[in-house]
C-alpha positions as MATLAB code, in Angstrom:
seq = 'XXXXXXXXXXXXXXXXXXXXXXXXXXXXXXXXXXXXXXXXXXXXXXXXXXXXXXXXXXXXXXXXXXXXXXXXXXXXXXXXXXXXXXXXXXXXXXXXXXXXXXXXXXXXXXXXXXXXXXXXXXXXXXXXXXXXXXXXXXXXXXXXXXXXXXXXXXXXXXXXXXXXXXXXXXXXXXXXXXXXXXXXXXXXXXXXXXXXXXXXXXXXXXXXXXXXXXXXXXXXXXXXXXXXXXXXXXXXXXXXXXXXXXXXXXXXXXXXXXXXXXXXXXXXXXXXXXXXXXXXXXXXXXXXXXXXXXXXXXXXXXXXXXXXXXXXXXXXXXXXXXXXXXXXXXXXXXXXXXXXXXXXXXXXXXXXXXXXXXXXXXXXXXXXXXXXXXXXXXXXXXXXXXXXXXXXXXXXXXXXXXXXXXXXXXXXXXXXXXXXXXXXXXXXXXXXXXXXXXXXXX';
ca = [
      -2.544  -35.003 -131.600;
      -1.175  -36.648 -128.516;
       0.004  -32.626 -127.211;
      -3.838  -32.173 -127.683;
      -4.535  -34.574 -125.462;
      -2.248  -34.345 -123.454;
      -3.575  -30.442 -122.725;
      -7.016  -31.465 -122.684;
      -6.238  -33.557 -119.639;
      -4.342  -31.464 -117.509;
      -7.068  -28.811 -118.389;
      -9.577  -31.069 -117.126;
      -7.712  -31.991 -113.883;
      -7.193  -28.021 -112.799;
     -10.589  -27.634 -113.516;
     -11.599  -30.301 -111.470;
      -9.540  -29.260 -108.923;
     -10.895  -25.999 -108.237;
     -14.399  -26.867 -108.428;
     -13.670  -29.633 -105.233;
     -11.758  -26.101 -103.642;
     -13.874  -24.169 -104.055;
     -16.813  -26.289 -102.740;
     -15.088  -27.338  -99.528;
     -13.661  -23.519  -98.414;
     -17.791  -22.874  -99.165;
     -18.771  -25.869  -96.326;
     -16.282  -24.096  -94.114;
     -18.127  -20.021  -94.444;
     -19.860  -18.884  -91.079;
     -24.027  -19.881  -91.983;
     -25.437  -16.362  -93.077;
     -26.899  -14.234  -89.616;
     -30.418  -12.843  -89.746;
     -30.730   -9.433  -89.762;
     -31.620   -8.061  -86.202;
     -34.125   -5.130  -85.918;
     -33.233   -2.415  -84.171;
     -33.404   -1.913  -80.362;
     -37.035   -0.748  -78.735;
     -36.754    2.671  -78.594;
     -38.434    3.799  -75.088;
     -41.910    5.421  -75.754;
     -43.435    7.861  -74.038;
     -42.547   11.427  -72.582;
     -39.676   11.531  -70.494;
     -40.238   12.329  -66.653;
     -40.139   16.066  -65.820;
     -39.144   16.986  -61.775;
     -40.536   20.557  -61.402;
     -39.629   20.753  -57.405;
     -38.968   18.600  -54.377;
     -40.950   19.189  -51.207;
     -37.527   19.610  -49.535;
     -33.764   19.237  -50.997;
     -32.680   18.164  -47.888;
     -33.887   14.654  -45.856;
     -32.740   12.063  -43.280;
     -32.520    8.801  -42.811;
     -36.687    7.867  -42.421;
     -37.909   10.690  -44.173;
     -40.602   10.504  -46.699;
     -40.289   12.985  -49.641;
     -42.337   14.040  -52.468;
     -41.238   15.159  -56.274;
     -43.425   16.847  -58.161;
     -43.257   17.146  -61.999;
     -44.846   14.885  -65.085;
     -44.601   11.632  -67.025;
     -44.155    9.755  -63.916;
     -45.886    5.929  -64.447;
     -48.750    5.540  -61.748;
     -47.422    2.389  -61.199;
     -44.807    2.925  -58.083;
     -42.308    0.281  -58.975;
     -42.208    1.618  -62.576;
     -40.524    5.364  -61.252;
     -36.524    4.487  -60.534;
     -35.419    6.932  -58.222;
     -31.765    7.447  -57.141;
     -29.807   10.087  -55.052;
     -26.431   10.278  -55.186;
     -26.817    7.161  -57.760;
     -28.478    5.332  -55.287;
     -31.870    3.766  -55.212;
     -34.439    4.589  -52.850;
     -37.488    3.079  -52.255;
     -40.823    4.629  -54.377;
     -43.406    4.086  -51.725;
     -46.260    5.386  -53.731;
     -47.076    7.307  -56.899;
     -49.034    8.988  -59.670;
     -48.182   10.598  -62.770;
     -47.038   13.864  -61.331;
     -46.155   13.253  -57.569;
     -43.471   10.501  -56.269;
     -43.476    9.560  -52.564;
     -39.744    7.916  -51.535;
     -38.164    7.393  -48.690;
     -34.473    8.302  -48.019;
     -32.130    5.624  -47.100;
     -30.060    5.701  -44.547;
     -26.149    6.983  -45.214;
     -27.589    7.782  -48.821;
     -24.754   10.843  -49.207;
     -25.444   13.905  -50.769;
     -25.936   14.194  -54.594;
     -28.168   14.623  -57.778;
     -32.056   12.932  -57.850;
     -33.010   11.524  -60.693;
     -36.424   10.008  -61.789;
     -36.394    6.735  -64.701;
     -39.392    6.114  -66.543;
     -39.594    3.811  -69.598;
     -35.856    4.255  -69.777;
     -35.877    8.125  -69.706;
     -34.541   10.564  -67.061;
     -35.335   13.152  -65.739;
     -32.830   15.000  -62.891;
     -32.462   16.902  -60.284;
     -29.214   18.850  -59.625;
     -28.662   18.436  -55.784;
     -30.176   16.620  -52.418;
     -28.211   17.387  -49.292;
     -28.480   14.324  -46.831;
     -28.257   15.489  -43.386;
     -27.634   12.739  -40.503;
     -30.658   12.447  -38.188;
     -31.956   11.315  -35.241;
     -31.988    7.531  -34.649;
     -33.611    6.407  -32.052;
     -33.367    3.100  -30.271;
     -34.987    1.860  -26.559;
     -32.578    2.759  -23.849;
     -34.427    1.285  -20.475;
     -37.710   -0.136  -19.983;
     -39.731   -3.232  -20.757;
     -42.800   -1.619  -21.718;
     -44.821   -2.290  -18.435;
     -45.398    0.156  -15.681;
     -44.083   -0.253  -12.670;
     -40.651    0.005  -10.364;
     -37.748   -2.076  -11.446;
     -34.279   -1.195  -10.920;
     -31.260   -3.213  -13.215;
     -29.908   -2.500  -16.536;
     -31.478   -1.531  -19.883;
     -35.019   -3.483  -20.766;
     -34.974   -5.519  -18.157;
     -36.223   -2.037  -15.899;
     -39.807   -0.774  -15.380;
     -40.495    3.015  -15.314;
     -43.933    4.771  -13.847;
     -43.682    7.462  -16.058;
     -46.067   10.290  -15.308;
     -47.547   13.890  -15.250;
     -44.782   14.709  -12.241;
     -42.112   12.821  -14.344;
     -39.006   15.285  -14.621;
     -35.568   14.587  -15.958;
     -32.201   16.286  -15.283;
     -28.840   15.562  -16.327;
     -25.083   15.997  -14.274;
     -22.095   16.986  -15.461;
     -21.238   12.976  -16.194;
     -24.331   12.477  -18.605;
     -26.071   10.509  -15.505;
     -29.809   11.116  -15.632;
     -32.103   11.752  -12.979;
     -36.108   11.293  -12.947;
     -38.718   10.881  -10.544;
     -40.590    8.347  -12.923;
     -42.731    7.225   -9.413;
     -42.960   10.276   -8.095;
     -41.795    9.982   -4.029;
     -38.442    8.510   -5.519;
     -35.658    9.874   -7.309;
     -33.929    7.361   -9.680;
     -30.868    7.724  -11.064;
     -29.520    5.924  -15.190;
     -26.009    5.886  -15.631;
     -24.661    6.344  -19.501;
     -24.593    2.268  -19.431;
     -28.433    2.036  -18.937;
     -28.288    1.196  -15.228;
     -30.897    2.261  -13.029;
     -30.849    2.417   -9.191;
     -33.031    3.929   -6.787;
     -31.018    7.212   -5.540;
     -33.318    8.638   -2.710;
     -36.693    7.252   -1.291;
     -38.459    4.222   -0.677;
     -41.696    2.249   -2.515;
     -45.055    2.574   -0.887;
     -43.349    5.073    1.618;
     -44.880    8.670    1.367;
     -43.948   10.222    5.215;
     -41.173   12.519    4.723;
     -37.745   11.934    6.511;
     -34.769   13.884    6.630;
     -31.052   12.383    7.570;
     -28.908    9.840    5.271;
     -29.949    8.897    1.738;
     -30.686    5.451    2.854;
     -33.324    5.892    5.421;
     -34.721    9.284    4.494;
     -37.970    9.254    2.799;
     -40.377   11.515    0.420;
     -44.186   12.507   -0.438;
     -44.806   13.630   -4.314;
     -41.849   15.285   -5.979;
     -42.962   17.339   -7.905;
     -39.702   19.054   -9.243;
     -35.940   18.943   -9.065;
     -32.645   20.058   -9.664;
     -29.167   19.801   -9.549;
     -26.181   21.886   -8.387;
     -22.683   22.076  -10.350;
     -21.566   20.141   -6.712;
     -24.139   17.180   -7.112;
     -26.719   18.716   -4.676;
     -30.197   17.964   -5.387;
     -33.264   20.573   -4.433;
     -36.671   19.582   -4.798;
     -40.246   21.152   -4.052;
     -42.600   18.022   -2.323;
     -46.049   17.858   -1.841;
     -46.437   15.293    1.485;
     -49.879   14.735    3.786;
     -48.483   17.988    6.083;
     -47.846   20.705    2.694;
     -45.385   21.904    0.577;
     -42.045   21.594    1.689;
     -38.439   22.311   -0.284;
     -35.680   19.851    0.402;
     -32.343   18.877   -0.113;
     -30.279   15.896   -1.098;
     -25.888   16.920   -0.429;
     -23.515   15.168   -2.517;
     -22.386   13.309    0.674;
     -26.127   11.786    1.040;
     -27.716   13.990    4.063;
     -31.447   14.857    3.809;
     -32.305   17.743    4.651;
     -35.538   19.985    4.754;
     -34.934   23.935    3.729;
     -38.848   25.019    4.043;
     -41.027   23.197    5.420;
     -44.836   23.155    5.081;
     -44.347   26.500    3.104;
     -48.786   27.560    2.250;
     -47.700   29.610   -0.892;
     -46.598   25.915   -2.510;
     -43.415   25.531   -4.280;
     -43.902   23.898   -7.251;
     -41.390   24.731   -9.746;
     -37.300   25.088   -8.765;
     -34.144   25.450  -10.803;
     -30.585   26.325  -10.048;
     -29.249   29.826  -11.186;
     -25.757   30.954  -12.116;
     -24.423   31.235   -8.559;
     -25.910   27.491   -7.790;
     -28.332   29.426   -6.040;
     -32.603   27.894   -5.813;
     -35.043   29.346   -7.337;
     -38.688   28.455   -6.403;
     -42.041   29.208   -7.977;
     -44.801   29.658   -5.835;
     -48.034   30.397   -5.741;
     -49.296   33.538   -7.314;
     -46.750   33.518   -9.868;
     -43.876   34.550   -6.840;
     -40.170   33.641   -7.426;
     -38.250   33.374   -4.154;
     -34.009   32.655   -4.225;
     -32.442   30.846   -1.312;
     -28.541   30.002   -0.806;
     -27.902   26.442   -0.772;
     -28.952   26.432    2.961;
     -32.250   27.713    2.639;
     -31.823   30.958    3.449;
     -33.962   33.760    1.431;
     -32.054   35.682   -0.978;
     -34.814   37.750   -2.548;
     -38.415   37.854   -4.118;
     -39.228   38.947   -7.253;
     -43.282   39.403   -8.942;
     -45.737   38.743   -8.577;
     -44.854   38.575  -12.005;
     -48.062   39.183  -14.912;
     -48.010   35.455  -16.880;
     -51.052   36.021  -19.279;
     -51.027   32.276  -19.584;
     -49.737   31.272  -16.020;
     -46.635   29.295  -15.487;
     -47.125   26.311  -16.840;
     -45.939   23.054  -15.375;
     -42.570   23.589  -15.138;
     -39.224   26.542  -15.383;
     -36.304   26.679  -17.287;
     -33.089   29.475  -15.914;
     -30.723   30.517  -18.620;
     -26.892   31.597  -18.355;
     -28.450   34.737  -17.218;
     -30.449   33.784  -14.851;
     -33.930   34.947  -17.094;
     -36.645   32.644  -16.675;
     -38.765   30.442  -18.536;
     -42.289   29.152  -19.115;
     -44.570   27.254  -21.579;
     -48.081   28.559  -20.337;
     -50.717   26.496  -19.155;
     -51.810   25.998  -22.827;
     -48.478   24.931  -23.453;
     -48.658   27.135  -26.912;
     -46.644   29.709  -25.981;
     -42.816   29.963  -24.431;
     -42.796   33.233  -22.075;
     -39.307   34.980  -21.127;
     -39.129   36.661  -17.344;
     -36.176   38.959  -16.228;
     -36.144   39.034  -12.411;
     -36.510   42.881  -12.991;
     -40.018   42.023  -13.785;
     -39.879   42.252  -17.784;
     -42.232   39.256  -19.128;
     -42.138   38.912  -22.894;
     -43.107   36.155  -25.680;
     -40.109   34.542  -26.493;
     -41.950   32.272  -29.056;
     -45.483   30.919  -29.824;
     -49.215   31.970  -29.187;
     -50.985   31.566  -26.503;
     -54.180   29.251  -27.568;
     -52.771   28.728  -31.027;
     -52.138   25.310  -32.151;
     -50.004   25.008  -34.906;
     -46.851   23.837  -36.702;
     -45.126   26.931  -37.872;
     -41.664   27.952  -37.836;
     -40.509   31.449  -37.666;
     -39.287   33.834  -34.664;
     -41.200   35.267  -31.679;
     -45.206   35.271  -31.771;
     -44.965   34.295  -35.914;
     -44.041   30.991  -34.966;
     -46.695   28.027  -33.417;
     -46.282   25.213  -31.291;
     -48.799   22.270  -31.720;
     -48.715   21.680  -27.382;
     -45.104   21.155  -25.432;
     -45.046   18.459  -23.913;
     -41.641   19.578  -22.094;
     -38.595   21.691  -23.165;
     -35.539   21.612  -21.937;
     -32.601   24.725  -22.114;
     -28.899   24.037  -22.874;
     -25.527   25.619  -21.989;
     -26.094   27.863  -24.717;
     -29.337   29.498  -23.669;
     -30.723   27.196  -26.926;
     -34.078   25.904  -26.034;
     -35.042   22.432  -27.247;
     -39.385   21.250  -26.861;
     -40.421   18.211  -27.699;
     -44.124   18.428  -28.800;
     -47.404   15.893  -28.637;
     -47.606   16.566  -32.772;
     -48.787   14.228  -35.217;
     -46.413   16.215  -37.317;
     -43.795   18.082  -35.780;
     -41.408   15.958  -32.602;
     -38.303   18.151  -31.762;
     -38.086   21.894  -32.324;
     -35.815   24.503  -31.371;
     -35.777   27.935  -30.107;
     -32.614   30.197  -30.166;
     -32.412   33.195  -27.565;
     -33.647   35.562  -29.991;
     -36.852   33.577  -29.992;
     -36.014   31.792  -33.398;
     -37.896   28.334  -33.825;
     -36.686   25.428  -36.416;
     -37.798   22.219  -36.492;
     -34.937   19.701  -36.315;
     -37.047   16.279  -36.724;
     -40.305   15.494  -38.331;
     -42.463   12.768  -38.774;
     -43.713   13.116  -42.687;
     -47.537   12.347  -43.060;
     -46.842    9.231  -45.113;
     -44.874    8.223  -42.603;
     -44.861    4.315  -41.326;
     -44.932    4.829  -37.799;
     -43.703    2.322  -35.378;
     -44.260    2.014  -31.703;
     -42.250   -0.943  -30.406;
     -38.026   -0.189  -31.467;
     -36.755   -3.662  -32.357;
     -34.159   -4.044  -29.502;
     -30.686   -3.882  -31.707;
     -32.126   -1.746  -34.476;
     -31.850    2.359  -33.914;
     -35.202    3.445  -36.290;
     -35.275    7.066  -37.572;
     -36.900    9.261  -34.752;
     -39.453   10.512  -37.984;
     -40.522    6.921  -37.971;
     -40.996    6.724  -33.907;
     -44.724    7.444  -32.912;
     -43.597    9.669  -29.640;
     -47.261   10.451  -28.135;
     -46.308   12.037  -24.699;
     -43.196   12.370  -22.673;
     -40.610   14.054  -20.864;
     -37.116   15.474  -22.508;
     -33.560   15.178  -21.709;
     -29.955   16.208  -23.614;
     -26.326   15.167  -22.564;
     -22.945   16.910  -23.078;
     -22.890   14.643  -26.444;
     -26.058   15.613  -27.798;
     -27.942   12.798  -27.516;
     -31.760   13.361  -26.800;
     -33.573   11.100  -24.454;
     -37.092   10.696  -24.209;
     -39.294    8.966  -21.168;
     -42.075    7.915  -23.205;
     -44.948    7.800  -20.547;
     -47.582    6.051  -23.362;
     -45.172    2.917  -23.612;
     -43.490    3.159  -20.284;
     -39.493    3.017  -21.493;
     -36.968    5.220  -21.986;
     -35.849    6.091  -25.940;
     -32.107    7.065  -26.860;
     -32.240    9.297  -29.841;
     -28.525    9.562  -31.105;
     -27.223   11.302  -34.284;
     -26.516    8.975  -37.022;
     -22.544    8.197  -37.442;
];
């Protein structure tokens, strides 16, 4: 009887025992978790890029893709190049406007909408043109110094050349010759304000009427055609600063002069006559009169091989003249004014407003273009455009003073063209009265 008991109890305590256990490792169990739905799976098509309306773009440029799915709602289309985002700068459900960043690299496109993609294999990025202001405060006028505290009179008889050390030269006011060191310093070279009665003998003291063109020998000697109150007169600046006048009051009026292979003049005159002097004056030949179906223009380039060059008086077509008296259509159409690429008469310019040749015979115009800026002709008469201003373009007019913008982005309405040994582009901008540097992007 007592075992019985004695059982009972110790039965009773184990139980006991366990139920307390059990209870308190139960307290200590994480609280049950809710169940979570599943993640929102995106809804909608996915984006589909059909083309780009080019795979390549610079800094500036505005591009379109065209395709479907895309949200009409520009902020709601990711786009990224190179894994990159870009900025969408408008939109609808099958076109995206963006604008490529600058240093974006070179790389797949791809479109995000609603958490979908849609890509594109490959964008070449190709380093532009950024432009930046070089001289020039924006008024017109006659200031020498250094960068924008300078005044240029930019005009019709505004001409630019460049020496071997990447100094530039322009008649800006057109009785002086000015000259802008690679530092953005500009001095007065030759001439004097307000005084028009020409003068021969040293740099200081000699004095000019209207240049009307120039040009520089491989020695530093300047030649220039003048219009002063007696006529038409071709002069000459030495490297050691002596005036002198080669031809004076000539009645067939030089207008247009470059320096051939042999550093030897050539002069337009009237009645489309080329005459070639030694660097003393003296007449070396004349060649034409020479059949320009849209007359010479406002200005002559000379090539390596001492061919000849004009842009027509409608400034639509770029003619090529041997001195043997073979003129031909290098590029363009006389009259027609368009935007096309292509070589010889199938390509257009939309009006030149100056072109300038380099030391490979390559031909660079800068054109008055909504469109179109900076194009290029090759000696077979090939034409590319190198920079573009897209329509959707955000044009500025005023460069912030330490910020280079895209040249695309630059609203260039008239002006007059230079290059250096580096291949940087300069451009006297004769709407806003300053000089622009347009350097490729590091």
């Amino acid at each position: 009887m007592k075992f019985n008991l004695y059982k009972s109890l110790v039965f009773l305590f184990f139980f006991g025992f366990s139920i307390v256990f059990i209870a308190c490792k139960k307290g200590k169990e994480e609280p049950e978790q809710p169940i979570k739905p599943n993640p929102e799976v995106p809804t909608g098509p996915a984006p589909v890029i059909l083309s780009l309306s080019s795979t390549t773009g610079s800094y500036g440029d505005y591009l379109s893709i065209e395709g479907a799915n895309f949200s009409a709602i520009a902020s709601e289309n990711i786009v990224k190049i190179n894994n990159k985002g870009v900025y969408v700068h408008l939109a609808n459900p099958n076109t995206i406007v963006f604008a490529v960043p600058k240093g974006v690299g070179s790389g797949p496109l791809t479109v995000t909408v609603n958490g979908k993609t849609a890509t594109y294999p490959n964008f070449t990025y190709v380093k532009g043109l950024l432009v930046s202001r070089f001289i020039g405060d924006g008024n017109v006028g006659y200031l020498d110094g250094k960068g924008l505290d300078t005044r240029l009179g930019v005009s019709n008889y505004t001409q630019l050349i460049v020496d071997q050390d990447d100094n530039i030269y322009s008649n800006d006011v057109a009785y002086l010759i000015r000259k802008t060191t690679p530092d953005a310093t500009i001095t007065t070279l030759a001439g004097k304000l307000d005084d028009l009665a020409p003068v021969d003998g040293p740099i200081s003291t000699a004095r000019f009427g209207i240049i009307k063109s120039f040009a520089i020998d491989k020695q530093k000697n300047i030649y220039l055609t003048e219009e002063n109150m007696l006529g038409n007169s071709i002069r000459k600046i030495s490297s050691n600063g002596i005036v002198s006048t080669l031809i004076k009051n000539d009645s067939r009026r030089p207008s247009s002069i470059v320096i051939g292979t042999n550093n030897n003049p050539y002069v337009l005159l009237d009645g489309n006559l080329i005459i070639k002097l030694d660097p003393s004056g003296t007449l070396l030949g004349t060649y034409g009169p020479f059949n320009l179906p849209d007359g010479a223009g406002f200005k002559m380039l000379v090539d390596s091989k001492d061919n000849l060059y004009f842009f027509g008086n409608t400034c639509t077509a770029l003619y090529k003249v041997t001195l043997a008296g073979n003129v031909s259509v290098l590029a363009g159409k006389k009259g027609e004014y368009k935007n096309t690429d292509g070589i010889g008469t199938d390509a257009k310019f939309n009006y030149a407003n100056d072109f300038i040749i380099d030391k490979d015979d390559n031909i660079y115009v800068l054109q008055h273009s909504q469109q179109d800026l900076l194009r290029k002709v090759s000696p077979d008469g090939n034409v590319v455009t190198l920079y573009k201003r897209p329509q959707s373009a955000v044009i500025y007019t005023w460069p912030m003073d330490d910020m280079a913008r895209p040249l695309s982005s630059y609203r260039v309405p008239t002006g007059r063209l230079a290059r250096d040994s580096k291949g940087n582009f300069y451009i006297w901008d004769n709407e806003n009265f300053w000089a622009l540097k347009c350097q490729e992007e590091l």
